[in-house]
N, C-alpha and C positions, 0 to 999 in steps of 0.2 A: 761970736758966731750968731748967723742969722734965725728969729724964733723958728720959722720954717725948718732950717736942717736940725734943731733939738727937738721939735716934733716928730723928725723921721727917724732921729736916730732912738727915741724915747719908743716908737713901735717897733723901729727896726732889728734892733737890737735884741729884744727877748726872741723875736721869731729868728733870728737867726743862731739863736742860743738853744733855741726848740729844735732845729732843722740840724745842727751839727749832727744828733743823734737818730735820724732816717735816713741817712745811708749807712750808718752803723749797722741799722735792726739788720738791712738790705746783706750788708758785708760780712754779718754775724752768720746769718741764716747760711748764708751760702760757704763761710768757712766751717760753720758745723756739719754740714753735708760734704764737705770736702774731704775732712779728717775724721768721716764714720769708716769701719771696718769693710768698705766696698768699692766698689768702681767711684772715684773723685767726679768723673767726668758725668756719669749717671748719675749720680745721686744732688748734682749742680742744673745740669741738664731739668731730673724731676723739678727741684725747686723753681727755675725759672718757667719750664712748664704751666708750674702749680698756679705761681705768681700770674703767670700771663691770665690766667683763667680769672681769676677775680680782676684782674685791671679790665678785662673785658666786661664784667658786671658792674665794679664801681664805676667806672670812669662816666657812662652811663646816668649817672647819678652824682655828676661834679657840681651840677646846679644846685645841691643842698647847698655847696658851700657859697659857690660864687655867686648866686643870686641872691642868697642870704646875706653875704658880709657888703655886695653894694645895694639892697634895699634899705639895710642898717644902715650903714654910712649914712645914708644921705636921710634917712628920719630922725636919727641923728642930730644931724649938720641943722634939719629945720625945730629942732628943740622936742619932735613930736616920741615922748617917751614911751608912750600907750601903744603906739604905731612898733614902736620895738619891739616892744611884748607880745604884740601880734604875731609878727613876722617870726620869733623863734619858735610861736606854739603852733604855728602851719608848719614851720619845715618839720618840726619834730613828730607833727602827727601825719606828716606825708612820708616823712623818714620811717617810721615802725611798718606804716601798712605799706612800703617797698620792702622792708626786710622779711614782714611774712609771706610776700609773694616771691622771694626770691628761695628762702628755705621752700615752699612747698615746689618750685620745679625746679630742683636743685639736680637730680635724675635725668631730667629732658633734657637738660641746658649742658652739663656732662657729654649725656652720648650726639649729642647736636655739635658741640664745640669740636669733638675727637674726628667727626668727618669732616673737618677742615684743617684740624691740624697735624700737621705730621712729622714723627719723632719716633723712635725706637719703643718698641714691645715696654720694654722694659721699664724708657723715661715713664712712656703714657701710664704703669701701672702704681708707679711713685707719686704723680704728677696725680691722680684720681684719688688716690691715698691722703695726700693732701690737702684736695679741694673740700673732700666730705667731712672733714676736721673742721677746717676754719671756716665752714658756710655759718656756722653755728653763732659764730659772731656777728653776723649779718645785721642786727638790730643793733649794737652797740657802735660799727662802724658808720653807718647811715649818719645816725643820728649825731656821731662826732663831729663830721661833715659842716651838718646843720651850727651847731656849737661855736666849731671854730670857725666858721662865715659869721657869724652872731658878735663873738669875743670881738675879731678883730674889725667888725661894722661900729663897733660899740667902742672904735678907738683903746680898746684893752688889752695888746697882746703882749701884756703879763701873763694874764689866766689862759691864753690859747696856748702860751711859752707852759705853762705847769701842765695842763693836763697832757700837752705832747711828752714831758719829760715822762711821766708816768708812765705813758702808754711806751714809748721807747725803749724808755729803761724796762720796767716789765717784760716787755717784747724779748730782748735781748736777755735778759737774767732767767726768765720760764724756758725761752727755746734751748738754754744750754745745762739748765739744769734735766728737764725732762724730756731732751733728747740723750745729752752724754752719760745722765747720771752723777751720784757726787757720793763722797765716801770722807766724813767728817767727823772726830773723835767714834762715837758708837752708834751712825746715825751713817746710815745704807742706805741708796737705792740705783738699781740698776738704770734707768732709764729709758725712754720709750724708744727710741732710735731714732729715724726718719722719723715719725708721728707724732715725739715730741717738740718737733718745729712747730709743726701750725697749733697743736694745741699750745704752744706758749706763745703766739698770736692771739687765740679767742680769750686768756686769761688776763692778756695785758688788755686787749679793747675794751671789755666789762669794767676791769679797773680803771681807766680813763672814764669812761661814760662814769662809774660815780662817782668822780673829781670832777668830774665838770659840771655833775649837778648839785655838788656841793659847793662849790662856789655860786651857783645859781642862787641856792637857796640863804648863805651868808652875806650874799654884796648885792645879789639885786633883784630880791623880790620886796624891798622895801623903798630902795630906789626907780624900782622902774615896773614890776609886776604888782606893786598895788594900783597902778591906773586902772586896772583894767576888772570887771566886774562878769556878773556871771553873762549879763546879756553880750558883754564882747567875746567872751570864750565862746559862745552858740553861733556869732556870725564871722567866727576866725576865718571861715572857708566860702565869704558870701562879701560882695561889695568890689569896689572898683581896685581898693590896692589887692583884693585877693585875685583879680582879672589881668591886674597889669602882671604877679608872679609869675600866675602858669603862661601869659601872653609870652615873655622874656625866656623864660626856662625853657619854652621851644625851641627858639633859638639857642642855646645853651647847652642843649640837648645834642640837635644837629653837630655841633660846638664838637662834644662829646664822643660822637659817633666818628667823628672826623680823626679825633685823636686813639680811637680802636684804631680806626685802620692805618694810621701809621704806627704807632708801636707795636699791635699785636702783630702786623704784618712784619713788621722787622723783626719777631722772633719766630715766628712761621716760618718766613724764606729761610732765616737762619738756621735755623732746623733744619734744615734739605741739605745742606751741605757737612752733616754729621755730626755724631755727640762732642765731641771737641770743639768744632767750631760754634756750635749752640752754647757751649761754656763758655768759648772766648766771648760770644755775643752781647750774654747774660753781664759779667765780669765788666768790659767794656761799659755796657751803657750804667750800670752802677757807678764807676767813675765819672761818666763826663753827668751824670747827675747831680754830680759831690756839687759843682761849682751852681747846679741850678736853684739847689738848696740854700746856698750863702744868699744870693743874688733875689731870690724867692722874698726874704725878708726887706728887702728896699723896695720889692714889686705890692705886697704886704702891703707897707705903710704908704706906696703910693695909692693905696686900692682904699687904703681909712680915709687918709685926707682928700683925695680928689671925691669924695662921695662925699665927705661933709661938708666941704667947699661948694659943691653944687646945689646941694641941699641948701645950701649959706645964700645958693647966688651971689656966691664970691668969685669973678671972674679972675680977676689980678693972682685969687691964692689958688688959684687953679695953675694958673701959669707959675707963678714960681714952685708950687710942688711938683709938676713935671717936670722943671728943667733943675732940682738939686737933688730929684728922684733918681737922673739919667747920671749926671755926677758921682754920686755913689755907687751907684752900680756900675759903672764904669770903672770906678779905683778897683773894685773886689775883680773886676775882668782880668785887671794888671796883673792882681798879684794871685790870680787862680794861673795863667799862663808861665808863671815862674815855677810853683808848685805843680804844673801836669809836668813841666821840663825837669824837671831836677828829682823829683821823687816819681814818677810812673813806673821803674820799673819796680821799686822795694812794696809799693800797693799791690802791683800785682802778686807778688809771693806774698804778701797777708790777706790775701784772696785765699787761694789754691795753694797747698805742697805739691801740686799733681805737675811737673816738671812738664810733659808734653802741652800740656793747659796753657802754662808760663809762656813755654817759648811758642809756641803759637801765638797769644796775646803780643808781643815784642812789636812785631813787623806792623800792628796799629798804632802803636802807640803816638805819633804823628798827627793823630787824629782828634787827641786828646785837647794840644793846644788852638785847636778850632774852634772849640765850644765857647771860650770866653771870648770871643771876639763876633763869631755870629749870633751865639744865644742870650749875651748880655742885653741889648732892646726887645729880642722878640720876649723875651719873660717882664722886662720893667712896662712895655708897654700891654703887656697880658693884663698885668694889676690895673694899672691906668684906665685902662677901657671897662673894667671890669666896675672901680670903684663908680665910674659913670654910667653904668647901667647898659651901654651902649651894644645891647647885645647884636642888635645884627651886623654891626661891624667885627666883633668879636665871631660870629659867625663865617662871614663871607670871608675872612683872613686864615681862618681854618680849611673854608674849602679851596680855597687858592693853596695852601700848603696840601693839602693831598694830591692835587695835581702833581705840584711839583715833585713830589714823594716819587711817583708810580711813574711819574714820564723818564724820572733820572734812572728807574731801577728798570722800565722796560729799556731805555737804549742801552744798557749795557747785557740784555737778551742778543741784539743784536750781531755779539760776541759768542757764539756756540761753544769754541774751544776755549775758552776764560777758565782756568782754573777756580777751586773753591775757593780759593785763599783770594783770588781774582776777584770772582764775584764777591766776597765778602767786603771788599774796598768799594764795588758800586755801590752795596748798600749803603755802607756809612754816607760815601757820597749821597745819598739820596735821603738820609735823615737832615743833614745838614741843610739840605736846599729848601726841605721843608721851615727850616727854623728862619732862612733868608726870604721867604716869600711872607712869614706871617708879618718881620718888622717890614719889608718893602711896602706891605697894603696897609701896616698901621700907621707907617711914618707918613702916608700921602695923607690916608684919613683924619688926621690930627688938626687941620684946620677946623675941620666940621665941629669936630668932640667940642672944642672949647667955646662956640658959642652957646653959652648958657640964656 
């Protein structure tokens, strides 16, 4: 085997071992609100609600990670270790003072989001019940962000692979303890219901955040945080790599914004066509995530090495790590296509018991074996551009996908009499097209990227 492919598979590997268990958290959440003592379809509904509400704040704020793990990379790649140290104590101190701004107009951003969003009396007062729970993690999330951009810049997703399992496993073990409750030899508790979802969200993120700075302080504040002295801690926020951060994160940003308005808007419209179909919605894009996840950790390790390679001014392992980056991810496309065919419908009932949910979900499932075959480049080459820093192509490939988002989703307006279940098929169609416009304008831009 080529050094190359045991370098991807040496990063690729933990983050794909970390990422099995994020659509778990995703699948947990939503079958413990499935099987509480109430409406399946509401109380699925609130959670995706809930959910949408912070993807609309995080997402936002994706540049802790991405900008983080390819400015590592690539200081990295040029031996500059002090430069590392830098870069994790700006995201981290950009990361706290976004989460105390995000806790204080936690209120405004609430009743501002509810006039655009529309869903049942009942989702929105689940869905609100939700959000003011887990805002409260808001500093521990940020700064994870930051971390694991950091981990995997630093060539180490080991420790990105541990603190995700924590945060995951936590995630899932909090929300079903202190939503169902548990009753064990002489040791009672009833449970919070719905509330103990998200609170077993803010329980796991804090737990993360101190594994991840405990690893910080065990493996590399003597490898890499003794460079740095008090006078570089005072100009963390001053100087040309602090110019080029926030320059990039703009675009990143933009990046960012672009990615609201395709998923938020894909549970927004989906929302309009009723609590049922807001759960198939919900339910759906958790699956065809499952395979983004797998596929995530080869875009990972192409995001370490193409950043250290450039940083290297290694043109030749630029090129070979794109092209056995695409390889792999391409096998994981195969065999995700086999597994949406053969098990989609047994997922869905470990989703929901809610029988109308199920058979509603059925008549998509078609849509499932799409995902590996459109969204296997647009995510390898997400990493790719990203470990190269190449923000405004990373940019301008986002805003060509909300085009194509909203052009596929207006002509099927065109159709007045389209049934919900109708329109619910353009939609997907119009997720999909978004995923074929981002690899279309990164596969032409790919000449450019590589001249180092």
């Amino acid at each position: 085997m080529k050094a190359i492919n045991k370098d991807i598979l040496k990063l690729a590997i933990p983050s794909i071992l970390a990422n099995i268990t994020v659509p778990l958290v995703g699948m947990v959440d939503i079958a413990v609100a499935g099987h509480l003592d109430t409406s399946a379809a509401m109380m699925i509904g609130g959670i995706a609600i809930g959910t949408m509400l912070f993807d609309l704040l995080y997402w936002n704020f994706g540049f802790l990670r991405v900008g983080t793990g390819g400015l590592t990379a690539q200081a990295y790649g040029r031996g500059d270790r002090k430069e590392c140290a830098k870069i994790l104590t700006r995201a981290l101190g950009i990361s706290i003072a976004c989460a105390l701004v995000l806790i204080a107009i936690q209120w405004i951003f609430v009743k501002a989001a509810f006039l655009v969003v529309e869903c049942s009396p009942e989702v929105r007062t689940l869905a609100t019940r939700y959000f003011f729970i887990r805002i409260w993690a808001a500093p521990a999330t940020l700064s994870l962000m930051a971390l694991k951009g950091w981990f995997i810049g630093m060539q180490d997703s080991v420790s990105a692979m541990v603190v995700d399992l924590v945060v995951n496993g936590m995630n899932i073990l909090m929300s079903i303890v202190l939503a169902l409750g548990f009753n064990i030899g002489g040791w009672h508790y009833e449970g919070m219901g719905f509330a103990g979802i998200a609170a077993g969200t803010v329980a796991a993120q804090y737990s993360g955040l101190l594994t991840a700075l405990l690893i910080i302080a065990f493996k590399y504040i003597r490898s890499t945080f003794v460079y740095m002295d008090s006078d570089d801690l005072k100009s963390v926020f001053r100087g040309s790599e602090t110019k080029r951060f926030f320059v990039m994160n703009a675009d990143l940003f933009v990046r960012s914004l672009c990615f609201i308005a395709i998923y938020i808007g894909f549970t927004v419209i989906s929302a309009r066509y009723g609590d049922v179909l807001l759960a198939v919605s919900s339910i759906m894009m958790k699956l065809l995530m499952i395979f983004s996840y797998f596929t995530d950790g080869f875009a990972y390790a192409g995001e370490a090495l193409t950043g250290r390679y450039i940083g290297a001014k290694d043109a030749p392992m630029v090129r070979q790590t794109v092209r056995w980056t695409f390889v792999w991810s391409m096998g994981i496309a195969v065999i995700f296509m086999g597994i949406y065919h053969f098990a989609g419908v047994p997922m869905l009932k470990m989703m929901t018991s809610d029988v109308t949910v199920v058979t509603a979900a059925r008549d998509f499932l078609p849509w499932l074996l799409l995902m590996p075959v459109i969204g296997c480049a647009a995510f390898t080459w997400d990493g790719i551009y990203i470990g190269a820093t190449a923000s405004k192509a990373i940019r301008n490939s986002m805003l060509w996908a909300v085009v194509a988002f909203f052009c596929v989703w207006a002509a099927g307006l065109a159709f007045p009499d389209l049934s919900a279940e109708g329109s619910m098929h353009i939609l997907m169609g119009a997720y999909f097209a978004h995923l074929l416009a981002r690899t279309v304008y990164l596969t032409v831009r790919y000449k450019v990227l590589i001249h180092i």
